[in-house]
C-alpha positions in Angstrom: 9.7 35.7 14.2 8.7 34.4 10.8 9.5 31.1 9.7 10.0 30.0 6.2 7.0 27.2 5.3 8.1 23.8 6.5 6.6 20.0 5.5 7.2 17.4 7.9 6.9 13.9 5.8 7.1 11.0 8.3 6.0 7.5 8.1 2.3 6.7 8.4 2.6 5.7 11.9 5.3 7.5 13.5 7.5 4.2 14.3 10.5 6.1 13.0 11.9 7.4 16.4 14.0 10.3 13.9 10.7 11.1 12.7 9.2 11.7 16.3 12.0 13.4 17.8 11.6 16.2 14.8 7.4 16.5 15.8 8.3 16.9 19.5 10.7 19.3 18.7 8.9 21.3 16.3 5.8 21.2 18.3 7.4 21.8 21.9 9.1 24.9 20.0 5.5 25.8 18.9 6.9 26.5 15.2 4.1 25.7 12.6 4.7 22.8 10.5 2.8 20.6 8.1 2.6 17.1 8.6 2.6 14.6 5.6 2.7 10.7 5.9 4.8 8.6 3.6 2.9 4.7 4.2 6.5 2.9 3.8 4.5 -0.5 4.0 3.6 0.2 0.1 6.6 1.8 -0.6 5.6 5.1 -1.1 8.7 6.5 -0.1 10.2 5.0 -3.4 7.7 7.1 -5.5 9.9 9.8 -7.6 8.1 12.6 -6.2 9.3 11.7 -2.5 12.6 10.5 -4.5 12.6 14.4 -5.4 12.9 15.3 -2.2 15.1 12.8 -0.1 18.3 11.1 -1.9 18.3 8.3 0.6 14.3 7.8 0.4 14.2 7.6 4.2 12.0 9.3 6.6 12.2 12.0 8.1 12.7 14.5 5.4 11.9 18.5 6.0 
């Protein structure tokens, strides 16, 4: 089966429990993914590139 290229962008350290839930799954499923941390500590998350990418500026975003 192919599957179209899909980023994962989580917080730095995974305390979002949304954001976990979508690793397990993807992992357990054994679909490839890349991971990319957002460090929501400096705010990262409101930089316009991640802005670009998630209207609410929350993690997790795919």
């Amino acid at each position: 089966m192919n599957y179209l290229s899909i980023t994962l962008w989580s917080d730095s350290s995974f305390f979002s429990p949304y954001a976990m839930s979508v690793y397990v799954a993807l992992t357990e499923k054994g679909i490839p993914f890349t991971l990319k941390r957002i460090d929501l500590a400096q705010h990262q998350q409101l930089s316009s590139d991640y802005r670009a990418l998630s209207l609410t500026c929350r993690v997790p975003t795919l």
